[in-house]
MIPA-537104 format. One record per residue (C-alpha): y, z, x. Coordinates in steps of 0.001 Angstrom, whole numbers, plus 500000, padded with zeros to 6 digits. Example, Ala and Ser with C-alpha at 12.3 -4.5 7.8 and 13.67 -1.06 7.14 Angstrom:
% MIPA-537104
+--------+--------+--------+
:     c2 :     c3 :     c1 :
+--------+--------+--------+
: 495500 : 507800 : 512300 :
: 498940 : 507140 : 513670 :
+--------+--------+--------+
//
This chain:
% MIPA-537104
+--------+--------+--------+
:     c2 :     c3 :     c1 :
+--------+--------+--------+
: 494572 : 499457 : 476332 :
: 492459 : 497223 : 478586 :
: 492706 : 493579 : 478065 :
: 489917 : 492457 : 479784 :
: 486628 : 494501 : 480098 :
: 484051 : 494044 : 483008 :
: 480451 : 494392 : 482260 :
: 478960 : 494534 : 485684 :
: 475761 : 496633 : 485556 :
: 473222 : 494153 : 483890 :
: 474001 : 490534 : 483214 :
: 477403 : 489840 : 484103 :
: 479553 : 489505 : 481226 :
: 483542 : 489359 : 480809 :
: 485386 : 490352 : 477298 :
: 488701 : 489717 : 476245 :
: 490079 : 491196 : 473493 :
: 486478 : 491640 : 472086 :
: 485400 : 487881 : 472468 :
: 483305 : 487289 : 475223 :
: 484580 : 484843 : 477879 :
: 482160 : 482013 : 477941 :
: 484359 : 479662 : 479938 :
: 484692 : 481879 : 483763 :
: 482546 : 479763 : 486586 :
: 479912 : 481634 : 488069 :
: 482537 : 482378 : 491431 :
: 485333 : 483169 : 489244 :
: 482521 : 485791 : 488103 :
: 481899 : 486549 : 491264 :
: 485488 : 486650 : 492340 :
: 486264 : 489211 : 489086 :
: 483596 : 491313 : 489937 :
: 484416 : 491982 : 493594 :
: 488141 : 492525 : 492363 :
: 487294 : 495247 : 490436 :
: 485262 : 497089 : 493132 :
: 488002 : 497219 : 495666 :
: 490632 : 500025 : 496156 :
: 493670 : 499381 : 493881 :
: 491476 : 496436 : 492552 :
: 492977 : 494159 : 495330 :
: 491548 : 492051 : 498166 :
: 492927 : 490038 : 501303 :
: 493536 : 486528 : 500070 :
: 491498 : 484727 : 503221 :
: 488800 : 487744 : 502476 :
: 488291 : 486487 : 499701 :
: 487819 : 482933 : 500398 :
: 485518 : 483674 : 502922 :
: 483318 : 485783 : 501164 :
: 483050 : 483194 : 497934 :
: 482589 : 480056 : 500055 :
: 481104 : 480918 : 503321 :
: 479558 : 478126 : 503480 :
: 482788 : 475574 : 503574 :
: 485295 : 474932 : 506225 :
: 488447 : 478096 : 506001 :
: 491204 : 475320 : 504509 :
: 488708 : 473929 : 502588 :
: 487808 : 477542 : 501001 :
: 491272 : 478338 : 500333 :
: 491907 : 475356 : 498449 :
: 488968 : 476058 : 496451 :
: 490119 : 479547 : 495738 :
: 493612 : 478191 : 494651 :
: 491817 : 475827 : 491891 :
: 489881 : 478936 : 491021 :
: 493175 : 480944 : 490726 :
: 494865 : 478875 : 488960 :
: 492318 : 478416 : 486230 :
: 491952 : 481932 : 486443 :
: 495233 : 482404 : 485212 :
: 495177 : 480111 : 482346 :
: 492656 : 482448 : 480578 :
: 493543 : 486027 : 481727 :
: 497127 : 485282 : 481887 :
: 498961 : 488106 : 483895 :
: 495816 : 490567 : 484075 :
: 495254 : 488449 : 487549 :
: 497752 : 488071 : 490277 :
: 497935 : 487011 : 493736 :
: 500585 : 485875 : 496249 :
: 500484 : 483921 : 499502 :
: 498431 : 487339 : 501133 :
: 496157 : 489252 : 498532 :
: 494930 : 488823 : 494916 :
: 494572 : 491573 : 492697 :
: 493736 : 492854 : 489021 :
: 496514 : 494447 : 487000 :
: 493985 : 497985 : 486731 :
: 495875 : 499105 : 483826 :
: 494765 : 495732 : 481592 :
: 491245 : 496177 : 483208 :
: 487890 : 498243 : 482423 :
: 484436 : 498397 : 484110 :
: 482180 : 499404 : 481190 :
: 479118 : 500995 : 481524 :
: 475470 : 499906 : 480599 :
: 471781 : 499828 : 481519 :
: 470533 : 497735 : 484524 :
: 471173 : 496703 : 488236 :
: 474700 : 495829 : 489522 :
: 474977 : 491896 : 488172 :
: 471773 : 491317 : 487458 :
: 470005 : 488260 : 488290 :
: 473827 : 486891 : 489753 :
: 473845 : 484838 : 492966 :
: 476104 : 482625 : 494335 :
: 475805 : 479665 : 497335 :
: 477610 : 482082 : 499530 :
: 475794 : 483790 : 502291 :
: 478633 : 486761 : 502665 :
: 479054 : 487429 : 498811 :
: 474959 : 487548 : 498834 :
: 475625 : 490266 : 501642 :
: 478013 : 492433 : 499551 :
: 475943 : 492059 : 496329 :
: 473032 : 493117 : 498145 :
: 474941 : 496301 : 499783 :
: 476170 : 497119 : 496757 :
: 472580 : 496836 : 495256 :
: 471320 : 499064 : 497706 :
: 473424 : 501796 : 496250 :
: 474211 : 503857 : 493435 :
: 476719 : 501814 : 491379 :
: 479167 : 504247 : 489992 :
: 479424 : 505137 : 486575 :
: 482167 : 502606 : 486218 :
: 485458 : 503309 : 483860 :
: 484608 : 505961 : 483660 :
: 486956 : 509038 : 485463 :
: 485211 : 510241 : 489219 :
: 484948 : 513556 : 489508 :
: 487429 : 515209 : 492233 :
: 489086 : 518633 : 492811 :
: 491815 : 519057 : 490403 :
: 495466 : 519419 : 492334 :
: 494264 : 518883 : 495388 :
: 494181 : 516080 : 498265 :
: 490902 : 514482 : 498970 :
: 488624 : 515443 : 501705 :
: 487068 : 513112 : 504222 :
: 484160 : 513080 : 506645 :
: 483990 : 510798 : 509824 :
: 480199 : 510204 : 509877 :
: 478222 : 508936 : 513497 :
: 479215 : 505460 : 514409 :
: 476113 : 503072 : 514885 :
: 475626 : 501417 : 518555 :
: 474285 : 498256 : 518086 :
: 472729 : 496508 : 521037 :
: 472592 : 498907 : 523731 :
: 468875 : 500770 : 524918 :
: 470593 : 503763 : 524702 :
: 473208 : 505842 : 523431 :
: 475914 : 506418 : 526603 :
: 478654 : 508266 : 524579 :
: 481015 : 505332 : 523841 :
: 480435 : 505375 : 520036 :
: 481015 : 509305 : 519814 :
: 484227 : 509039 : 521554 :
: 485512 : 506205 : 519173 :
: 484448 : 508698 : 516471 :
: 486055 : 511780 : 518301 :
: 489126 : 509724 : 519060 :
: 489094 : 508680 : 515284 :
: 488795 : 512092 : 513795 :
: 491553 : 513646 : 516088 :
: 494242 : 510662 : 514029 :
: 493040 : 511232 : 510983 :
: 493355 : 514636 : 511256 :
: 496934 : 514204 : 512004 :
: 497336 : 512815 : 508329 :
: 498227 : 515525 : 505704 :
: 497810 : 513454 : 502754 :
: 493907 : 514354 : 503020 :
: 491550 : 516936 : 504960 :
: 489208 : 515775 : 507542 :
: 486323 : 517759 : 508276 :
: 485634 : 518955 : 511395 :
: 483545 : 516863 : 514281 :
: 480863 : 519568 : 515002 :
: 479905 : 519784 : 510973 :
: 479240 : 516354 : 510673 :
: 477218 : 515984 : 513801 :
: 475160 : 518680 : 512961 :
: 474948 : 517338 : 509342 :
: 473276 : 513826 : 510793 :
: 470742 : 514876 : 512976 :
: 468174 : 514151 : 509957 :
: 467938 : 511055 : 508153 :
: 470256 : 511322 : 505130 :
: 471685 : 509296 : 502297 :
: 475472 : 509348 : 502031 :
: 476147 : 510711 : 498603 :
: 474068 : 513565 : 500199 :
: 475742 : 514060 : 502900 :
: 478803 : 513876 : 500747 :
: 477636 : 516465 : 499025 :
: 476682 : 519426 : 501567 :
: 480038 : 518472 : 503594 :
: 481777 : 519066 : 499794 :
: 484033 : 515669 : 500370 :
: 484822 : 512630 : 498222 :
: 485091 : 510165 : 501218 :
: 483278 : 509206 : 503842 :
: 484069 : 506947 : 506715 :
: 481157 : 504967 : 508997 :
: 481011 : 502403 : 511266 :
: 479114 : 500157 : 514110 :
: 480158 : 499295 : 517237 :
: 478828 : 495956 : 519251 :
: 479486 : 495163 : 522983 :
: 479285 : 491544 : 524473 :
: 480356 : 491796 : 527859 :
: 483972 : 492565 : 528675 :
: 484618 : 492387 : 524306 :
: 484229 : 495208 : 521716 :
: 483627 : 495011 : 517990 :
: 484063 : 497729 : 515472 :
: 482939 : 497720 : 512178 :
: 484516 : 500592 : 509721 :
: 484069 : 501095 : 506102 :
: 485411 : 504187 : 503729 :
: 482625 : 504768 : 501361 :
: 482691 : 506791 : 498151 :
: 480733 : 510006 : 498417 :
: 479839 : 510517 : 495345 :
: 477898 : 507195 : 494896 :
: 477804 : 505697 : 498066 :
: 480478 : 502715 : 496894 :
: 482563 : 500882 : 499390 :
: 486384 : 501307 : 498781 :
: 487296 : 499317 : 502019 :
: 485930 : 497468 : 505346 :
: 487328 : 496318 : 508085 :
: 486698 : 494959 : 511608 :
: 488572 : 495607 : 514756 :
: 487549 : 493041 : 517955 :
: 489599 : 494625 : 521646 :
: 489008 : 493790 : 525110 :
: 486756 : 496578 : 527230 :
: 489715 : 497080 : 529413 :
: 491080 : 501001 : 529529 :
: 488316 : 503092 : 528057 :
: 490413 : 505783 : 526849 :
: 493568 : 502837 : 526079 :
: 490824 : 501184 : 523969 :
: 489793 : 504348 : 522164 :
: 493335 : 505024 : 521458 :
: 493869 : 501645 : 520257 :
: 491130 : 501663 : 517498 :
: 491540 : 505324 : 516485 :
: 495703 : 504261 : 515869 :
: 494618 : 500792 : 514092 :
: 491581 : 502721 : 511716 :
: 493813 : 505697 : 510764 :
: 497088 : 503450 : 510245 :
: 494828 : 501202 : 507640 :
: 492702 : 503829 : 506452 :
: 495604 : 505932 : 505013 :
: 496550 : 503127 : 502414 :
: 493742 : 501578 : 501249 :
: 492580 : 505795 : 500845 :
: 495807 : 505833 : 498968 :
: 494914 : 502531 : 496855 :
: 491086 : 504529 : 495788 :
: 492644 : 507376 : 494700 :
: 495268 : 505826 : 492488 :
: 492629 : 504401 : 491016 :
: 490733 : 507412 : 490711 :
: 494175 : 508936 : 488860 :
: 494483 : 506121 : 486871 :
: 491103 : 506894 : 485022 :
: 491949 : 510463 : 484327 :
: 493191 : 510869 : 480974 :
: 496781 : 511341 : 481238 :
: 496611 : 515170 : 479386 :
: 494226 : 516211 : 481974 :
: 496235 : 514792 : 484984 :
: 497179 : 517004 : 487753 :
: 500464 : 517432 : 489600 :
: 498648 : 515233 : 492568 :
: 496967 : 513099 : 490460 :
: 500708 : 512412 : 488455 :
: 502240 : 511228 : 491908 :
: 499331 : 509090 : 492733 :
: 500127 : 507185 : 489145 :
: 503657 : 506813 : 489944 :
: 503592 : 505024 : 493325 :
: 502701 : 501876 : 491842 :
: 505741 : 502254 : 490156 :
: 507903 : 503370 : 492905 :
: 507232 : 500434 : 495426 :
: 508204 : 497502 : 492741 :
: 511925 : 497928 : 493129 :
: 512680 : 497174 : 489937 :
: 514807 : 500119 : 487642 :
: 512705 : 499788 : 484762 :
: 509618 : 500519 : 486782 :
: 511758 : 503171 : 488431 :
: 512201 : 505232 : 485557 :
: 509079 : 505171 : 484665 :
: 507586 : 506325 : 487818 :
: 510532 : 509107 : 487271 :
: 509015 : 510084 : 484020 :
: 505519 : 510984 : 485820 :
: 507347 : 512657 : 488633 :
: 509013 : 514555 : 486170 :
: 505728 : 515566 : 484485 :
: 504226 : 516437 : 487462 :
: 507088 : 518668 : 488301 :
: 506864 : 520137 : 485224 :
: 502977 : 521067 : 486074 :
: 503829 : 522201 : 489121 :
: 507479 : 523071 : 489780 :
: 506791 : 523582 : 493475 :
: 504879 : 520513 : 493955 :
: 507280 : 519665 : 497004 :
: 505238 : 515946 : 497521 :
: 506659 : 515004 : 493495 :
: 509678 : 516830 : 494323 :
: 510602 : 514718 : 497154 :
: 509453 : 510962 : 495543 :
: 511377 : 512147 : 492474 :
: 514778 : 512293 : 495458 :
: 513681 : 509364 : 496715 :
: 513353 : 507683 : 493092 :
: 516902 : 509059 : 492312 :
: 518232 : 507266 : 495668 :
: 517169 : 504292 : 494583 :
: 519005 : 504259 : 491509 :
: 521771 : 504908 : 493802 :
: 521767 : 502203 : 496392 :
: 519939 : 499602 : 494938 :
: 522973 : 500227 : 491799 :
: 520630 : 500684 : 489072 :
: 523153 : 503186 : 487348 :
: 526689 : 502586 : 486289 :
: 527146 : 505911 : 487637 :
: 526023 : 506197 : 491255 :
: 526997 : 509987 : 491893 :
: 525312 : 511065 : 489100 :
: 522420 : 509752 : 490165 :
: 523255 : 510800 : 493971 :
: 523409 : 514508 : 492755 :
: 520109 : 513971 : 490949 :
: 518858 : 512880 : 494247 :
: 520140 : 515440 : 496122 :
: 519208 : 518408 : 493524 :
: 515659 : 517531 : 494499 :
: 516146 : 516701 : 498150 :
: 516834 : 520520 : 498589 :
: 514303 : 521697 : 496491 :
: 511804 : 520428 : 498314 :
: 513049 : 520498 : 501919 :
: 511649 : 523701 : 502199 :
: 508622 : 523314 : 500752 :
: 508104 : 520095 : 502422 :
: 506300 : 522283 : 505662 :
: 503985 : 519959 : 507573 :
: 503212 : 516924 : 505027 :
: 504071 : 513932 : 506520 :
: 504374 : 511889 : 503573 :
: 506725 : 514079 : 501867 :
: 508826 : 514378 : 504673 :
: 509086 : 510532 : 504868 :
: 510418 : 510751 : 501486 :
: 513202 : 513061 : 502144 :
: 514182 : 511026 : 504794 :
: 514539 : 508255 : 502653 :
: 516619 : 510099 : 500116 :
: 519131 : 511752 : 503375 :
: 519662 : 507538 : 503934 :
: 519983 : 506360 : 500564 :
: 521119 : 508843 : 498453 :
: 522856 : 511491 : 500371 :
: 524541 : 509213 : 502983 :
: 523132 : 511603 : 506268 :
: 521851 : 509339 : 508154 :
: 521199 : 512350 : 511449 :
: 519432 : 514225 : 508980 :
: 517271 : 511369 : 507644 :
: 516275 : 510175 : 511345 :
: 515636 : 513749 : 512040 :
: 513389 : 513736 : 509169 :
: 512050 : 510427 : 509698 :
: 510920 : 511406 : 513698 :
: 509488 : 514866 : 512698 :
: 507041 : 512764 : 510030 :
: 506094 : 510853 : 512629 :
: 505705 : 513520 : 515480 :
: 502987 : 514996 : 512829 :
: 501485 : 511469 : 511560 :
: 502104 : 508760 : 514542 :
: 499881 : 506286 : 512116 :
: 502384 : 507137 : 509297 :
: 503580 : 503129 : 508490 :
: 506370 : 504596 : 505938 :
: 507763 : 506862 : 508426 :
: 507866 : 503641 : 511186 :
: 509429 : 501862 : 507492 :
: 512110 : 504669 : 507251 :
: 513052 : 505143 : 510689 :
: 513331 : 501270 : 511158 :
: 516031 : 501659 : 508262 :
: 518003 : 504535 : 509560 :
: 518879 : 502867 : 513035 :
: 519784 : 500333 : 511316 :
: 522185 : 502096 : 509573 :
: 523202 : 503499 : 512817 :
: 523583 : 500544 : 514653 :
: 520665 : 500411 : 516677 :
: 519150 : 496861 : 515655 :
: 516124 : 495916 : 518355 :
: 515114 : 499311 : 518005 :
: 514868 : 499207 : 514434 :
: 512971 : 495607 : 515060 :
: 510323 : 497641 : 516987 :
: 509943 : 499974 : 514084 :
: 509105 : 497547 : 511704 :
: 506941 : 495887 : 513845 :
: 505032 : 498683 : 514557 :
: 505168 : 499546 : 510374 :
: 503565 : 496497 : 509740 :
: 501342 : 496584 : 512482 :
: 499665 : 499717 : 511088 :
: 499801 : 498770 : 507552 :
: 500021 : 494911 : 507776 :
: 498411 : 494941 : 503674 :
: 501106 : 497715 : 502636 :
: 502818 : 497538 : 499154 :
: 505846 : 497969 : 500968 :
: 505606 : 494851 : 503259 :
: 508325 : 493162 : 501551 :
: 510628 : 496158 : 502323 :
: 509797 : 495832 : 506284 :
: 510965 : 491920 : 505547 :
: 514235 : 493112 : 504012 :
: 514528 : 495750 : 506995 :
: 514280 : 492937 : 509775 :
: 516481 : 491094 : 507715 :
: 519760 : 493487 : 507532 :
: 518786 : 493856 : 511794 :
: 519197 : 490658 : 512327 :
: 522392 : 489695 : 510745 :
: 523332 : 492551 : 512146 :
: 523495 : 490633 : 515520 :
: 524153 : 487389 : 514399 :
: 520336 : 485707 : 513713 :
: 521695 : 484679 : 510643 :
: 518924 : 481864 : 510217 :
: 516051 : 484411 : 511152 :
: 517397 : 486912 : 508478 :
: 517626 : 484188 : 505601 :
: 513915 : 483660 : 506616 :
: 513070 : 487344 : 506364 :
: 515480 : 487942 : 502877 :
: 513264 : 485112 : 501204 :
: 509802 : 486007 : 502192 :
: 510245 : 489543 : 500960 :
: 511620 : 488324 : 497493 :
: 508219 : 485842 : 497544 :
: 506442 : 489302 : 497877 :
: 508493 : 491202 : 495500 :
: 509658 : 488832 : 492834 :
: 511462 : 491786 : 490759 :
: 513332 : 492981 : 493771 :
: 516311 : 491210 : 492166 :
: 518933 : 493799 : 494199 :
: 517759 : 491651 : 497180 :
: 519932 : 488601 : 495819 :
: 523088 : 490840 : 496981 :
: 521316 : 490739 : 500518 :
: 520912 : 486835 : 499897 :
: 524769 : 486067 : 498736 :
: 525910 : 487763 : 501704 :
: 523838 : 486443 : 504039 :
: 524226 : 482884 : 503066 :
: 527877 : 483477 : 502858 :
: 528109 : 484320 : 506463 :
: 526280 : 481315 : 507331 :
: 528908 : 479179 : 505657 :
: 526199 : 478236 : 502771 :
: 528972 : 478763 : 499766 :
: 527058 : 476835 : 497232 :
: 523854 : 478793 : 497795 :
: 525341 : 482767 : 498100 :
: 527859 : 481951 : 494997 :
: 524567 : 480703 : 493083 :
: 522414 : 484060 : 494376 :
: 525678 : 486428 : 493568 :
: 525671 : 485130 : 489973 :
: 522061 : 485866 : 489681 :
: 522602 : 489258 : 491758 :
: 525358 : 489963 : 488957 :
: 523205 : 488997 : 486109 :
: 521036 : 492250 : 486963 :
: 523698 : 494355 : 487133 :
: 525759 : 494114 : 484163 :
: 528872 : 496034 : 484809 :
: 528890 : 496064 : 488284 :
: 532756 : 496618 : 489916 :
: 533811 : 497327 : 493114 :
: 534314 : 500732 : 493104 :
: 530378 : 501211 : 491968 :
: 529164 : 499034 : 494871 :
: 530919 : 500691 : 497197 :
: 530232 : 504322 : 495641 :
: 526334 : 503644 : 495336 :
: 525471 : 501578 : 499176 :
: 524390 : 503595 : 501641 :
: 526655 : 502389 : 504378 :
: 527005 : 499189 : 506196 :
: 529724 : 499945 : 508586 :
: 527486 : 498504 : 511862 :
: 527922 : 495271 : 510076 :
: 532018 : 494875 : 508949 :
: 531455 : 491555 : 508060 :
: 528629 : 491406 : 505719 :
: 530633 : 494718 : 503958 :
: 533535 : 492742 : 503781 :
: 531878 : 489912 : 501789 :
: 530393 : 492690 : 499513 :
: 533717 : 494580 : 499077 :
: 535329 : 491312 : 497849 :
: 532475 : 489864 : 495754 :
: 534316 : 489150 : 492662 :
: 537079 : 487452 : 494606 :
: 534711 : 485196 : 496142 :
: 532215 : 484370 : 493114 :
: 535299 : 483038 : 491706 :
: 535749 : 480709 : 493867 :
: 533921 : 478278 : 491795 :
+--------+--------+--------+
//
């Protein structure tokens, strides 16, 4: 049940627990109600300073949106988050009710770019919000790339249709969502027409359009992926290049647009599964609701995202997308030793690994997932980068298949390649839930080859970013162990140990996937116990 409840059509008012909240300032308000009107109910932590005090210096805007946290957090308690990159709502404590009236009205704030959004968002049709969007049951969304706007040239010269063009072509590559084609669109545009129209005759739910500025030798696009059905924004972003290469350049936004459009498309329709009542939920719709799950790392939040897989399974037993998370799910109760019994939970994994192989045909996403699983769970690492390259030969913008193939050669010794995997991972996804997982990827590289100071670095900012990623301390005690840190590694082993009650030898050894390109950090794992007793 929702813990706090949004009233943002009308006067802007906040409930908790059926008391309204009399105490919020008018840009904690502010900062509430833009929250809930982003994808995942999440936003960019510097985004969001900028937008609620444009008008102060950018270290002088952060600090004021720490205070703002902070107090924030006193009333709402863990219904808001944030950490040293985004802020977000917990959309499971949250509801948007619906009501009579404009979007906020008669709200303003001393901010020239929250004035902006509230005024786009006036312009539009406000959803009916908390309320469940309408989409075709079972099946992935559908997407239109509409006519990019040239701003500041006399006349059109082609550049902004070959940004689209180039644009369509990746996104096209992407299976987790149809695009439609080029010539439909165009055709579609030639009359003046408002979006949840177009929407509508092109039968998608999203839309993506854009602007593009020239200034000399520099180039600014402007991209946002608008709901069709109402016209609302679900995410914006700008990309500034250099007019260098004209078909480099084009190939350089299309890769950066489709590697960040893919999540934050992801992020809009979790949310859009989330408000489906859970009897109603489709196979699809059951996967999108488990991810959040998934990407925690944490075994309680693991079983529960295996409890939707499973339902969705059950819906549709050849759903091969569920069958392959639900391997991947199983893996990680393997290598991350969430079960006493690691080859139980290996044969689990593998069980559904070869149930959907098969099925898995040309879905990037789901073959990402089985190349997970060959890693983690089945030990096969050829297969896995096998898998992990054929993902990414059908979805180059796919930032888990980079994640996943920057883990596999690592397993198979290959340690500045796997550097320029993650690299390129984050590159394409650089707001991705999995973020902290990229961290703990450069991390097991670079100890590896001996940048033992470097991978400490990389260990602790991904446990800042995943705080119940508490397998990472075994990472952590061995690290800090080969850097002759004994106080510090026996400290994180006891706290690694204190998750896993039960832990011996034999189940370590019997769950990892293998370390044998780095002896020496297995050798500190395989004699643990010897060495925690130390002191």
């Amino acid at each position: 049940m929702a813990q706090l409840v949004l009233h943002l059509t009308g006067p802007f008012r906040a409930e908790s627990g059926g008391d309204v909240l009399n105490g919020l300032s008018r840009r904690a308000q502010g900062l509430l109600a833009y929250l809930s009107c982003q994808p995942g109910m999440r936003a960019e932590r510097g985004a969001l300073a900028d937008l609620l005090w444009s008008d102060r210096g950018e270290a002088q805007a952060r600090a004021s949106l720490r205070q703002e946290l902070s107090v924030l957090r006193k009333t709402l308690g863990d219904v808001i988050a944030a950490n040293r990159h985004r802020v977000w709502l917990d959309p499971d404590a949250v509801a948007c009710a619906d009501g009579p009236g404009d979007f906020l009205q008669g709200f303003d704030l001393p901010s020239e770019a929250f004035e902006d959004w509230l005024r786009a968002m006036r312009q539009r049709k406000i959803p009916t919000l908390g309320r469940p969007e309408k989409a075709a049951k079972g099946k992935r969304p559908s997407l239109a790339v509409l006519r990019f706007q040239e701003i500041g040239t006399s006349a059109p010269d082609m550049f902004a249709d070959g940004i689209v063009e180039e644009i369509t072509g990746a996104l096209s590559r992407c299976r987790d969502f149809d695009v439609i084609a080029r010539q439909s669109v165009f055709m579609l545009q030639m009359t003046p027409t408002a979006l949840p129209d177009i929407a509508r005759q092109l039968g998608v739910q999203y839309l993506l359009e854009g602007s593009v500025q020239r200034a000399g030798d520099r180039v600014r696009i402007s991209v946002q992926l608008v709901n069709g059905e109402d016209g609302h924004t679900r995410w914006a972003e700008r990309f500034d290049d250099r007019l260098d290469d004209l078909f480099e350049l084009q190939d350089r936004i299309a890769t950066h647009v489709a590697g960040q459009l893919s999540p934050n498309l992801r992020a809009a329709e979790i949310l859009r599964a989330r408000r489906q009542p859970p009897e109603v939920r489709s196979a699809y719709d059951l996967v999108l609701t488990a991810l959040p799950h998934f990407w925690i790392h944490d075994p309680d939040e693991n079983r529960r995202a295996l409890a939707l897989l499973d339902q969705a399974t059950g819906r549709d037993p050849d759903a091969a997308h569920a069958l392959a998370m639900k391997s991947w799910c199983h893996a990680q109760e393997c290598c991350y030793l969430w079960s006493l019994t690691p080859e139980r939970a290996r044969a689990a994994s593998r069980a559904a690994f070869e149930r959907a192989l098969p099925l898995a045909q040309d879905h990037s996403a789901t073959i990402t997932a089985l190349s997970a699983t060959a890693a983690l769970g089945l030990r096969d690492f050829a297969t896995s980068e096998d898998l992990a390259r054929r993902a990414l030969d059908l979805d180059p913008n796919n930032a888990w298949g980079w994640l996943r193939l920057g883990w596999v050669v690592v397993y198979r010794g290959r340690q500045e390649e796997a550097l320029g995997h993650f690299d390129r991972a984050e590159d394409l996804s650089p707001l991705d839930p999995f973020l902290f997982n990229i961290d703990f990827g450069r991390s097991a590289a670079k100890r590896a080859i001996g940048r033992l100071d470097e991978a400490l670095a990389h260990i602790e900012k991904g446990m800042r970013a995943a705080p119940k990623a508490h397998w990472a301390y075994r990472m952590l005690f061995g690290t800090l162990w080969l850097m002759g840190e004994r106080d510090r590694a026996i400290e994180a082993g006891h706290k690694w140990l204190a998750t896993h009650p039960g832990l011996s030898t034999e189940i370590l050894l019997d769950g990892l996937p293998s370390w044998k390109h780095d002896p020496d950090y297995l050798d500190v794992l395989r004699n643990f116990k010897t060495l925690l007793a130390e002191k």
